[in-house]
PDBQT receptor file of N, H, CA, C and O in Angstrom, charges set to zero:
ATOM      1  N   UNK A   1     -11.207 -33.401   2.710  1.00  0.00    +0.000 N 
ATOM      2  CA  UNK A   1     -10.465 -32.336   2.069  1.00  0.00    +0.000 C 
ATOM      3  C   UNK A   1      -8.976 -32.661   2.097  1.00  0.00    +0.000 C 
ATOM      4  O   UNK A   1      -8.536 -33.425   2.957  1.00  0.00    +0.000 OA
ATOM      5  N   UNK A   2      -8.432 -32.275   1.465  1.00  0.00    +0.000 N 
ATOM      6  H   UNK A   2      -8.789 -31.654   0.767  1.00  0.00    +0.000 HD
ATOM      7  CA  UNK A   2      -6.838 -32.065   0.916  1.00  0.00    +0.000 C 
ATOM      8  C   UNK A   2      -6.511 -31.351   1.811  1.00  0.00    +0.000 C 
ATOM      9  O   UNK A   2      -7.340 -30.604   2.330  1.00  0.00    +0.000 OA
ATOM     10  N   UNK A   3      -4.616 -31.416   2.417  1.00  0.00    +0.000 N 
ATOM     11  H   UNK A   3      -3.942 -32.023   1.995  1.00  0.00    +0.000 HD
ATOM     12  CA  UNK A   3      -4.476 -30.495   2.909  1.00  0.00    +0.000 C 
ATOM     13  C   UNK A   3      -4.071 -28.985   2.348  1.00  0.00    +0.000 C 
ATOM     14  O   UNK A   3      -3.929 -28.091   3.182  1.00  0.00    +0.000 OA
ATOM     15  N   UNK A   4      -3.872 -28.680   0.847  1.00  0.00    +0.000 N 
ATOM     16  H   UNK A   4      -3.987 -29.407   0.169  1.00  0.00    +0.000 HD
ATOM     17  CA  UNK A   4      -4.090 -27.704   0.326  1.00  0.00    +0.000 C 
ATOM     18  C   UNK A   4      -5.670 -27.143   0.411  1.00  0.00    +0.000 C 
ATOM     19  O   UNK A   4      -5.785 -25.969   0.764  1.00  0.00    +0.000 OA
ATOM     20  N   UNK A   5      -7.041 -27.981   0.079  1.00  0.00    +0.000 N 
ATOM     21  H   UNK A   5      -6.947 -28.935  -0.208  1.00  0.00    +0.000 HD
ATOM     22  CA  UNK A   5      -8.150 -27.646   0.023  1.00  0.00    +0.000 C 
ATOM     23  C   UNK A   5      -8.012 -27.019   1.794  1.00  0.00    +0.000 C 
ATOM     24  O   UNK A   5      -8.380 -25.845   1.786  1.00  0.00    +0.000 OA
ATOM     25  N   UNK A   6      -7.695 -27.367   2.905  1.00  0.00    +0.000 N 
ATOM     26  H   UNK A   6      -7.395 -28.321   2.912  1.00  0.00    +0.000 HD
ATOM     27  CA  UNK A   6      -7.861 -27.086   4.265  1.00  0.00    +0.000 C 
ATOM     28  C   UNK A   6      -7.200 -25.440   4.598  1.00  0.00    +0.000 C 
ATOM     29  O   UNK A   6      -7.693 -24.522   5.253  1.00  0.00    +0.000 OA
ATOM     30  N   UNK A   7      -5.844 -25.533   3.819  1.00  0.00    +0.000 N 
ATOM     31  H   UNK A   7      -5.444 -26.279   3.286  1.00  0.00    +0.000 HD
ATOM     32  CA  UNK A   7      -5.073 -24.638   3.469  1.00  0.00    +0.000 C 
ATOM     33  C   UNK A   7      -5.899 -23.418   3.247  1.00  0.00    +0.000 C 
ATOM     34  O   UNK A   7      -6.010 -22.422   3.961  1.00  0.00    +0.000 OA
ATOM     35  N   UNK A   8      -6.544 -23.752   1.925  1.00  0.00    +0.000 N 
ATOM     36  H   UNK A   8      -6.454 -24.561   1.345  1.00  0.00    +0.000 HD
ATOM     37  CA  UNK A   8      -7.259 -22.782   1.343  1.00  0.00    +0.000 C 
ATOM     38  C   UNK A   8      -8.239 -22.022   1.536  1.00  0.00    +0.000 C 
ATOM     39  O   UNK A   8      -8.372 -20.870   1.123  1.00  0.00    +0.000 OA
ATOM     40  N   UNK A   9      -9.391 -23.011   2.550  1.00  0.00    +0.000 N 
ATOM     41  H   UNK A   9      -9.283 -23.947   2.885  1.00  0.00    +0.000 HD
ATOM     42  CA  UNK A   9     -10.537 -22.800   3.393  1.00  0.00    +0.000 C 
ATOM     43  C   UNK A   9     -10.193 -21.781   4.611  1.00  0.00    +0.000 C 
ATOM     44  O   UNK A   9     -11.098 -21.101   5.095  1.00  0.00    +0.000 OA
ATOM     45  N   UNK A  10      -8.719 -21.685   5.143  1.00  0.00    +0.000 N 
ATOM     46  H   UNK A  10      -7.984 -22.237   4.750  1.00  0.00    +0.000 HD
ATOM     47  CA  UNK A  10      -8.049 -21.327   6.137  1.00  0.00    +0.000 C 
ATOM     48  C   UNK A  10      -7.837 -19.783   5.766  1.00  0.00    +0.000 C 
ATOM     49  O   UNK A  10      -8.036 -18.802   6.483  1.00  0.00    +0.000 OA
ATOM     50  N   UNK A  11      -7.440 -19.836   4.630  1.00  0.00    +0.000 N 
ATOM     51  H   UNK A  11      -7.278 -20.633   4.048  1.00  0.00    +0.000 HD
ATOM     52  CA  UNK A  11      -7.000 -18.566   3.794  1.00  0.00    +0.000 C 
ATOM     53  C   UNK A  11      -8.329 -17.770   3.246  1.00  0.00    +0.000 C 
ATOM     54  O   UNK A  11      -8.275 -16.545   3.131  1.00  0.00    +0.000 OA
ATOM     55  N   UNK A  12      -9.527 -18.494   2.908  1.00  0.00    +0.000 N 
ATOM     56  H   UNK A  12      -9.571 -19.488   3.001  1.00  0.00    +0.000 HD
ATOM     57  CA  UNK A  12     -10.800 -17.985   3.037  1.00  0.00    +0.000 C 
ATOM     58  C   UNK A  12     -11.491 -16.901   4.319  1.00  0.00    +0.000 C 
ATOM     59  O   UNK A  12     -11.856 -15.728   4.403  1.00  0.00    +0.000 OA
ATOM     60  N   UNK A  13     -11.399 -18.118   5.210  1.00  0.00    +0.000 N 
ATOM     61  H   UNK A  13     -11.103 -19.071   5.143  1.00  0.00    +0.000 HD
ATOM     62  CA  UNK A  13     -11.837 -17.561   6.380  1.00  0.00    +0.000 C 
ATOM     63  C   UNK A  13     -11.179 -16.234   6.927  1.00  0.00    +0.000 C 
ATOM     64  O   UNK A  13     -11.689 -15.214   7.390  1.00  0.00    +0.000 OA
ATOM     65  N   UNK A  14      -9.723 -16.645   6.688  1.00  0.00    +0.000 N 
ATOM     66  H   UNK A  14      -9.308 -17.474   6.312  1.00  0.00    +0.000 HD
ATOM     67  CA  UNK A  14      -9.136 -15.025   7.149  1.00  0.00    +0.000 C 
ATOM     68  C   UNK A  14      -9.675 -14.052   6.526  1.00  0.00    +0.000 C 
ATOM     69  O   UNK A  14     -10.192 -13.072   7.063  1.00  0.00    +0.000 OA
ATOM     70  N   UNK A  15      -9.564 -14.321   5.035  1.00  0.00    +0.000 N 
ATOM     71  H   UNK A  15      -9.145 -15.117   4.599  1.00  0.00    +0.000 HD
ATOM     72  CA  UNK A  15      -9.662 -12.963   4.019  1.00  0.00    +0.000 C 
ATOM     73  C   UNK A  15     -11.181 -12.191   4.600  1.00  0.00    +0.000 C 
ATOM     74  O   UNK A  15     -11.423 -10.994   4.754  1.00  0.00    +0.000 OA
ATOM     75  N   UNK A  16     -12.257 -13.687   4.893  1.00  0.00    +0.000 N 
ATOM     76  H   UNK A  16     -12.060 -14.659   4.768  1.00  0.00    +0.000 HD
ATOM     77  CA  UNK A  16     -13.908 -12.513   5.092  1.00  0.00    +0.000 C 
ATOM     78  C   UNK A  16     -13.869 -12.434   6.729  1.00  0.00    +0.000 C 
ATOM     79  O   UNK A  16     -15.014 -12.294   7.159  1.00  0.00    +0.000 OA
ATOM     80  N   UNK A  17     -13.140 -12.470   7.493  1.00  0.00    +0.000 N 
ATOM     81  H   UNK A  17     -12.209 -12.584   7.144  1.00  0.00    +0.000 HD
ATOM     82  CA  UNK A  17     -12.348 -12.297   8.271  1.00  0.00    +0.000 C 
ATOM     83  C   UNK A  17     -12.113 -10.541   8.456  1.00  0.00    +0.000 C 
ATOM     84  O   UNK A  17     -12.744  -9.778   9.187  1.00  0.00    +0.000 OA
ATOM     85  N   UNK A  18     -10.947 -10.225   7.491  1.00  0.00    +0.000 N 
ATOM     86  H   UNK A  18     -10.434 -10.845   6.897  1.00  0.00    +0.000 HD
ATOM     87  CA  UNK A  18     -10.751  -9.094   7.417  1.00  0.00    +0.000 C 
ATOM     88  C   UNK A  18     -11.715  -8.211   6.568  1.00  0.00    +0.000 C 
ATOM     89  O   UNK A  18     -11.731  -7.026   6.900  1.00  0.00    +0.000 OA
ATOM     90  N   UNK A  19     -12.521  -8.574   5.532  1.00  0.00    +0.000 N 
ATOM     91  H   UNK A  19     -12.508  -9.537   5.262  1.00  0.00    +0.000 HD
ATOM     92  CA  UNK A  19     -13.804  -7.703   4.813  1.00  0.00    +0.000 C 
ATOM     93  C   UNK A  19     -14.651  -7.644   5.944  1.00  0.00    +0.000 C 
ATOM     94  O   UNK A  19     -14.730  -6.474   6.319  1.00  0.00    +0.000 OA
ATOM     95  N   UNK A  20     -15.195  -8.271   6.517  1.00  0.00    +0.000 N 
ATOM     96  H   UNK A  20     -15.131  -9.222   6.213  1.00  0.00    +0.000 HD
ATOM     97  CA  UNK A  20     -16.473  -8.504   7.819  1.00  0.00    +0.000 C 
ATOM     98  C   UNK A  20     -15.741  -7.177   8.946  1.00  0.00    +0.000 C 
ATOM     99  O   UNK A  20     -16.441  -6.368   9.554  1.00  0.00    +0.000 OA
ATOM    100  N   UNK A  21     -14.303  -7.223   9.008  1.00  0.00    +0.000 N 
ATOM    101  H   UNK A  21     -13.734  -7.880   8.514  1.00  0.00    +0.000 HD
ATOM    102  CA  UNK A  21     -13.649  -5.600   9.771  1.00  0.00    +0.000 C 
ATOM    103  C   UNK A  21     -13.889  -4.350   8.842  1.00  0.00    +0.000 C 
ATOM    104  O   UNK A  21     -14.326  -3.321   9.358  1.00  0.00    +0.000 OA
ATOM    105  N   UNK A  22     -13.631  -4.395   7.550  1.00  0.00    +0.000 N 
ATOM    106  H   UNK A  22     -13.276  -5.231   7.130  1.00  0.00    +0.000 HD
ATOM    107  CA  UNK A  22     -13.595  -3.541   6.937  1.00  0.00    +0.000 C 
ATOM    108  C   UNK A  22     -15.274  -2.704   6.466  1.00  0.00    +0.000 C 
ATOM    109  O   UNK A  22     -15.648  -1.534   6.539  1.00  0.00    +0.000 OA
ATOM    110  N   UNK A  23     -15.902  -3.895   6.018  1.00  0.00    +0.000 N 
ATOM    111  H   UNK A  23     -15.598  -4.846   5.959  1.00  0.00    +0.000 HD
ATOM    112  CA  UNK A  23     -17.132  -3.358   5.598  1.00  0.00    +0.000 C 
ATOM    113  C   UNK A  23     -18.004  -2.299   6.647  1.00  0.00    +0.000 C 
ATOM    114  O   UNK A  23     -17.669  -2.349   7.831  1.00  0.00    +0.000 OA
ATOM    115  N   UNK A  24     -18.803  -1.605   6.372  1.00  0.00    +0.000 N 
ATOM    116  H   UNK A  24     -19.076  -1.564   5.411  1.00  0.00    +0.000 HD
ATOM    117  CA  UNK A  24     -19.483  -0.494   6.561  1.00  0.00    +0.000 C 
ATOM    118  C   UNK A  24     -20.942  -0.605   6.844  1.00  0.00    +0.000 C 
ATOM    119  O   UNK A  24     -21.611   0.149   7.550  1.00  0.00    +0.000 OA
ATOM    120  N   UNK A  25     -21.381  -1.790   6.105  1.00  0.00    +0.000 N 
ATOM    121  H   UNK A  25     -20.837  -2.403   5.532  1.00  0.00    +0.000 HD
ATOM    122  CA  UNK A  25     -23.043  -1.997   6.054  1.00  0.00    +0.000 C 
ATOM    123  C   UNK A  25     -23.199  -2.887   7.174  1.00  0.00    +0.000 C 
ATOM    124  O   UNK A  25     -22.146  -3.434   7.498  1.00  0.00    +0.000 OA
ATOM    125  N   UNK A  26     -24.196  -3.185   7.849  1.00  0.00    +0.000 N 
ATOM    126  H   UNK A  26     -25.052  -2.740   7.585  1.00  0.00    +0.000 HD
ATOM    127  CA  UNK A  26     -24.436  -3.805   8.509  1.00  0.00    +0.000 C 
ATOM    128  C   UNK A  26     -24.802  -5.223   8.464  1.00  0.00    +0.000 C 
ATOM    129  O   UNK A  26     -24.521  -6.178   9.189  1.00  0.00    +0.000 OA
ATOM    130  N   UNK A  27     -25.897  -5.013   6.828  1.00  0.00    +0.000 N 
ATOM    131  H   UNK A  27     -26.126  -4.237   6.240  1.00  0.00    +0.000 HD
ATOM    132  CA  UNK A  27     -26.218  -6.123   6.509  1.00  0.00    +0.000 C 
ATOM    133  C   UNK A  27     -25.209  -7.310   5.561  1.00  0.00    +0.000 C 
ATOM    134  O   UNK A  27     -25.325  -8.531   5.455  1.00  0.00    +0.000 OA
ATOM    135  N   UNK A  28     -24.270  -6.405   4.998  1.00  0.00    +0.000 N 
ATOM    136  H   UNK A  28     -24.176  -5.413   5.084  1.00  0.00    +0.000 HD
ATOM    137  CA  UNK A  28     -23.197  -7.270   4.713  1.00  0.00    +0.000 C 
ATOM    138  C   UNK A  28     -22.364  -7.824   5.970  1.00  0.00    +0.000 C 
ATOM    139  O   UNK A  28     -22.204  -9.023   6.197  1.00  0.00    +0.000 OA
ATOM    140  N   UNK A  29     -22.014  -7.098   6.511  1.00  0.00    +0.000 N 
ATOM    141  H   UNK A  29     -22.144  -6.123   6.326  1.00  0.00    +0.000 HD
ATOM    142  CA  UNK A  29     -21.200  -7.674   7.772  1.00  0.00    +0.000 C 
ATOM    143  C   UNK A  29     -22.226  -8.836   8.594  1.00  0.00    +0.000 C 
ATOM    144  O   UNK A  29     -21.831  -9.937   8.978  1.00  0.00    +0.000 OA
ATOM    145  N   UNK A  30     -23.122  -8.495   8.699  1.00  0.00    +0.000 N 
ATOM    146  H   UNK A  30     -23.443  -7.600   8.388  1.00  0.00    +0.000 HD
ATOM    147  CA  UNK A  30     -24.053  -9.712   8.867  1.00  0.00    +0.000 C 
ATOM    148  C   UNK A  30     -23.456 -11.305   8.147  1.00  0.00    +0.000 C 
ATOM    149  O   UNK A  30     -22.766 -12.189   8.655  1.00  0.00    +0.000 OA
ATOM    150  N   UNK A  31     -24.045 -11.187   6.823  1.00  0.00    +0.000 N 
ATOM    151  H   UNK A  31     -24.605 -10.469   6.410  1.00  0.00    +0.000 HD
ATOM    152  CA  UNK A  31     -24.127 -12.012   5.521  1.00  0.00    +0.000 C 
ATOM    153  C   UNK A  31     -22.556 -12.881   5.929  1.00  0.00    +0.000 C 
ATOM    154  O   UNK A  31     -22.590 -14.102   6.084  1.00  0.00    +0.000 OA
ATOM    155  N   UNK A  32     -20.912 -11.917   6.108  1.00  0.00    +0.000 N 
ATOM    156  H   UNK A  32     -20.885 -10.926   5.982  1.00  0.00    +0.000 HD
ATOM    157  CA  UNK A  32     -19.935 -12.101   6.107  1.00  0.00    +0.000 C 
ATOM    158  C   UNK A  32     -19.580 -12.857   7.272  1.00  0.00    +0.000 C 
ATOM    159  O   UNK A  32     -18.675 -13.677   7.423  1.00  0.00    +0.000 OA
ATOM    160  N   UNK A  33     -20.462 -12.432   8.080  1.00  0.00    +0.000 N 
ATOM    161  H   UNK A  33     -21.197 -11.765   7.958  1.00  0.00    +0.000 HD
ATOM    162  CA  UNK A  33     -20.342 -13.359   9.767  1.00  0.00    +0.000 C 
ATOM    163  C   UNK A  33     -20.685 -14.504   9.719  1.00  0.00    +0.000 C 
ATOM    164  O   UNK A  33     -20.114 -15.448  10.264  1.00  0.00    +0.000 OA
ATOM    165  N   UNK A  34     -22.118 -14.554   8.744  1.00  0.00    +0.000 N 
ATOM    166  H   UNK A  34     -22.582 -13.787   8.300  1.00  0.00    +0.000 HD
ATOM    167  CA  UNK A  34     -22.805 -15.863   8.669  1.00  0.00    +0.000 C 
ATOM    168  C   UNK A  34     -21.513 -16.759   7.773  1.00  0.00    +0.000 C 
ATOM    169  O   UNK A  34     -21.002 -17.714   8.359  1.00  0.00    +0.000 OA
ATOM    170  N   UNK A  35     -21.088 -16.448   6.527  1.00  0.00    +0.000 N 
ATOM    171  H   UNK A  35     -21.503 -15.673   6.051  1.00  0.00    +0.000 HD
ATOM    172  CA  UNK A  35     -20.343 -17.030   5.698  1.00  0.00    +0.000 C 
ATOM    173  C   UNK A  35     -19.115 -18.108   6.721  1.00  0.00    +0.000 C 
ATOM    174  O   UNK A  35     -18.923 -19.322   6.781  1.00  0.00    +0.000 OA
ATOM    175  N   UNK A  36     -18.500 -16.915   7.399  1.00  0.00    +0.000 N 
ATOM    176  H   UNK A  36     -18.657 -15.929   7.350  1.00  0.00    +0.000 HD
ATOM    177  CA  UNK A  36     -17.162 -17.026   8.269  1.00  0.00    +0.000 C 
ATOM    178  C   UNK A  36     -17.752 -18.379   9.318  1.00  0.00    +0.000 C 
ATOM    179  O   UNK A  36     -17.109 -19.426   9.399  1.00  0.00    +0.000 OA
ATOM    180  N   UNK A  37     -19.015 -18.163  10.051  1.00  0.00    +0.000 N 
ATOM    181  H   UNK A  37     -19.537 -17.313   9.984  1.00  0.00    +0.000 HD
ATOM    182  CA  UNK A  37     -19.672 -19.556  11.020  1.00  0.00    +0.000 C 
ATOM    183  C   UNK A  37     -19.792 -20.652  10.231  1.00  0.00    +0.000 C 
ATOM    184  O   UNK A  37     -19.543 -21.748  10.733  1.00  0.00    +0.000 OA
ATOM    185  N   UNK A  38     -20.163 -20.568   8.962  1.00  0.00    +0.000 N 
ATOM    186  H   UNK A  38     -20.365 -19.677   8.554  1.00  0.00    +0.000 HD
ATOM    187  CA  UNK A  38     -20.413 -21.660   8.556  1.00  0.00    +0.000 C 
ATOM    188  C   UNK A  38     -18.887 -22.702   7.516  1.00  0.00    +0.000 C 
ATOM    189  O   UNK A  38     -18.923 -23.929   7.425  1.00  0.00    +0.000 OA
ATOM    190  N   UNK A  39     -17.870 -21.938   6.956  1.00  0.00    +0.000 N 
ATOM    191  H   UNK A  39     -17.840 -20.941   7.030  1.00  0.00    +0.000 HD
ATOM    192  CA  UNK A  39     -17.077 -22.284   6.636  1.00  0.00    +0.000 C 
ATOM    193  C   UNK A  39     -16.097 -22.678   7.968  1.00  0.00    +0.000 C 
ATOM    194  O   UNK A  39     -15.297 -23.573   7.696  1.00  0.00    +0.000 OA
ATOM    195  N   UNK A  40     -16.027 -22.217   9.221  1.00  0.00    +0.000 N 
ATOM    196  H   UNK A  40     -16.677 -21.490   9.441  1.00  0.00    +0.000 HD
ATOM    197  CA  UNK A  40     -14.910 -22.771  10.312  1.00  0.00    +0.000 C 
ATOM    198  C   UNK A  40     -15.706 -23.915  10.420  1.00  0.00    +0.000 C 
ATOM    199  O   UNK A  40     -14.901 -24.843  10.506  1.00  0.00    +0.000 OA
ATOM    200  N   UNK A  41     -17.121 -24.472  10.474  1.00  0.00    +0.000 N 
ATOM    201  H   UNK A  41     -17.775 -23.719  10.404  1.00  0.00    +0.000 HD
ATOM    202  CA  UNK A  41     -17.919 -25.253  10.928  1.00  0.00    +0.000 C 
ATOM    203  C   UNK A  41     -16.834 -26.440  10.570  1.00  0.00    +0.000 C 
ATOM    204  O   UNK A  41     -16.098 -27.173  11.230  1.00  0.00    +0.000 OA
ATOM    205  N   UNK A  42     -17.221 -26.174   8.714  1.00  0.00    +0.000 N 
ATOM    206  H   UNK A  42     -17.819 -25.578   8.178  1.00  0.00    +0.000 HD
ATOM    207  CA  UNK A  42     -17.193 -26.813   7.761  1.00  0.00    +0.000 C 
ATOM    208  C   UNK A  42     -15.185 -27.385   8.153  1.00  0.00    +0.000 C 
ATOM    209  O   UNK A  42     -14.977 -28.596   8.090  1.00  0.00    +0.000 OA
ATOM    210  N   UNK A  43     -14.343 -26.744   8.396  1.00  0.00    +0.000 N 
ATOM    211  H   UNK A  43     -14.512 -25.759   8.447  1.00  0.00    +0.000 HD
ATOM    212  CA  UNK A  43     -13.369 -26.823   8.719  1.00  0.00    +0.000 C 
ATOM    213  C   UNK A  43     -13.016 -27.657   9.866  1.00  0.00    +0.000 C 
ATOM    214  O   UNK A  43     -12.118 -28.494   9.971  1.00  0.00    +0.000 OA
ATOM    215  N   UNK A  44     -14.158 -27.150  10.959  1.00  0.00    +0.000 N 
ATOM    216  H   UNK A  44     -14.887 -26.471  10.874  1.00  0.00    +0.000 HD
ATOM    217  CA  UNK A  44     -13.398 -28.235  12.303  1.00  0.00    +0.000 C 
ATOM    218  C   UNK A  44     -14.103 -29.532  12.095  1.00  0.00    +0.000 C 
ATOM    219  O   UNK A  44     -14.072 -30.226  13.112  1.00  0.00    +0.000 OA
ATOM    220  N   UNK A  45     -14.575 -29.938  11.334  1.00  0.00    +0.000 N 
ATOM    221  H   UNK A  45     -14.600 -29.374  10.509  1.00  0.00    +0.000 HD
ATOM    222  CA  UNK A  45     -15.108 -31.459  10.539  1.00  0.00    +0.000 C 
ATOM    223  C   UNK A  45     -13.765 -32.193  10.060  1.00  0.00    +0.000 C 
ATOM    224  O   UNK A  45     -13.554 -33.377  10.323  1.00  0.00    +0.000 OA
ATOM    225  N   UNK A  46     -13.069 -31.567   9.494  1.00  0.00    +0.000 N 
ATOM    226  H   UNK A  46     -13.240 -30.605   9.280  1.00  0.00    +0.000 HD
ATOM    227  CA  UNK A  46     -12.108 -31.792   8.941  1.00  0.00    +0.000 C 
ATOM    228  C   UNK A  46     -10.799 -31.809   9.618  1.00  0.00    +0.000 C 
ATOM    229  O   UNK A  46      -9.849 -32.532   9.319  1.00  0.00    +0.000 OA
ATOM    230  N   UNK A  47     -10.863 -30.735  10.778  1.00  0.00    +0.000 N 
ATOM    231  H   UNK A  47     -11.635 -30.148  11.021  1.00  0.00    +0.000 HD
ATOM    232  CA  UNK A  47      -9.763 -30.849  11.665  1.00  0.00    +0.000 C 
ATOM    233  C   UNK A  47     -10.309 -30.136  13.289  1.00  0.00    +0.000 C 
ATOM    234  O   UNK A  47     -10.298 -28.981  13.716  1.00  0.00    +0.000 OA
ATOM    235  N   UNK A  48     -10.619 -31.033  13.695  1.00  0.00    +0.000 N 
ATOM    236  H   UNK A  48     -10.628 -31.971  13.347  1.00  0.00    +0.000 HD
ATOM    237  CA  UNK A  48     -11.919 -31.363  15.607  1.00  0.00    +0.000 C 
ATOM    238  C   UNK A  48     -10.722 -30.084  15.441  1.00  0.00    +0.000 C 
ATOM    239  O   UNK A  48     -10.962 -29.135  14.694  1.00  0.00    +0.000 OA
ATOM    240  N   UNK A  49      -9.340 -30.178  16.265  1.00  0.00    +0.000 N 
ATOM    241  H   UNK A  49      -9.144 -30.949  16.871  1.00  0.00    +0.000 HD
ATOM    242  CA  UNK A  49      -8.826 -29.362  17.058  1.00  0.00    +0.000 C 
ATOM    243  C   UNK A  49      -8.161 -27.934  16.363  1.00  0.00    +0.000 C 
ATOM    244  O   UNK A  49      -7.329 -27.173  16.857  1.00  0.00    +0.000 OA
ATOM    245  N   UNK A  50      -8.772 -27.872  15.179  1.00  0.00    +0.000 N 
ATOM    246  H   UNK A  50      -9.448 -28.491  14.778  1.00  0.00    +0.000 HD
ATOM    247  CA  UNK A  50      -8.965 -26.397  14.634  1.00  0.00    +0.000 C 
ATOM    248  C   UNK A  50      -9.645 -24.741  15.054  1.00  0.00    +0.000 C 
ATOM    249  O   UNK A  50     -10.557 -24.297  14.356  1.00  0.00    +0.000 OA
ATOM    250  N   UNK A  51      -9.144 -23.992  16.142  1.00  0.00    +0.000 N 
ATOM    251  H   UNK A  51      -8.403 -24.352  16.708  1.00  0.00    +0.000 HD
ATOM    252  CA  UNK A  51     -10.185 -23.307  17.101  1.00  0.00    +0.000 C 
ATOM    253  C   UNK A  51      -9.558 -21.515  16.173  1.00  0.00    +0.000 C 
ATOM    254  O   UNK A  51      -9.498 -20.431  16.753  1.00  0.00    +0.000 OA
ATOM    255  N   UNK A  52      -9.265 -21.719  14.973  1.00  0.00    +0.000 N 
ATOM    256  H   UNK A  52      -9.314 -22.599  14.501  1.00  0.00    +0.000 HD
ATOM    257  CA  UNK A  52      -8.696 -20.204  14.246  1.00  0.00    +0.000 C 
ATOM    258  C   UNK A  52      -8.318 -19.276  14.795  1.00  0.00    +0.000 C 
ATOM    259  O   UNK A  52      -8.598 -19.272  15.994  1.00  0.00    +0.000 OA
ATOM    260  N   UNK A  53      -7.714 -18.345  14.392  1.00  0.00    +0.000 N 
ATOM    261  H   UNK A  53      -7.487 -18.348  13.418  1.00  0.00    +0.000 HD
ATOM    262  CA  UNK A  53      -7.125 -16.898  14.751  1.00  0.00    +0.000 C 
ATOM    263  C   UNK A  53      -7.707 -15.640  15.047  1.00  0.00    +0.000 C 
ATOM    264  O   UNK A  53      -7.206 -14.668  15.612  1.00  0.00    +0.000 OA
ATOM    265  N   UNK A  54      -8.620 -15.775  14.671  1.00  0.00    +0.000 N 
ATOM    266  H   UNK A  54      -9.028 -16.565  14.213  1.00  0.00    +0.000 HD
ATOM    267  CA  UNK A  54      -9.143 -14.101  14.661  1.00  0.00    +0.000 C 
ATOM    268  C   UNK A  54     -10.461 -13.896  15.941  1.00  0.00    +0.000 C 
ATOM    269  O   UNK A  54     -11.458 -13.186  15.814  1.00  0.00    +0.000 OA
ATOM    270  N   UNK A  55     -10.232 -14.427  16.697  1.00  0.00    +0.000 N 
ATOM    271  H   UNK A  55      -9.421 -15.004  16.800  1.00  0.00    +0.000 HD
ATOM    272  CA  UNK A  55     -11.678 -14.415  17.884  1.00  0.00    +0.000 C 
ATOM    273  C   UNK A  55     -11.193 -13.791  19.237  1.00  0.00    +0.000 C 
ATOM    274  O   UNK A  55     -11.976 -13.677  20.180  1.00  0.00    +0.000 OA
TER     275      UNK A  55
């Protein structure tokens, strides 16, 4: 990845980040958790010592 594409993935994660706080359903907040595990995954591939903000 680019460091704009890393950028961007970064800016992803926050945004379902903050929907996964906001939402109401369970099963979306589910779905949004799963999304959020699998995109940081996808991120610390790209950068090992990447450990994000919101935990």
């Amino acid at each position: 990845m680019t460091e704009r594409q890393l950028r961007e993935q970064e800016f992803l994660i926050a945004r379902y980040r903050h929907l996964e706080r906001e939402v109401t359903d369970p099963l979306a907040a589910h779905l949004l958790h799963s999304i959020i595990e699998e995109l940081e995954a996808e991120l610390r591939k790209e950068r090992p010592d990447w450990h994000g903000h919101g935990h």
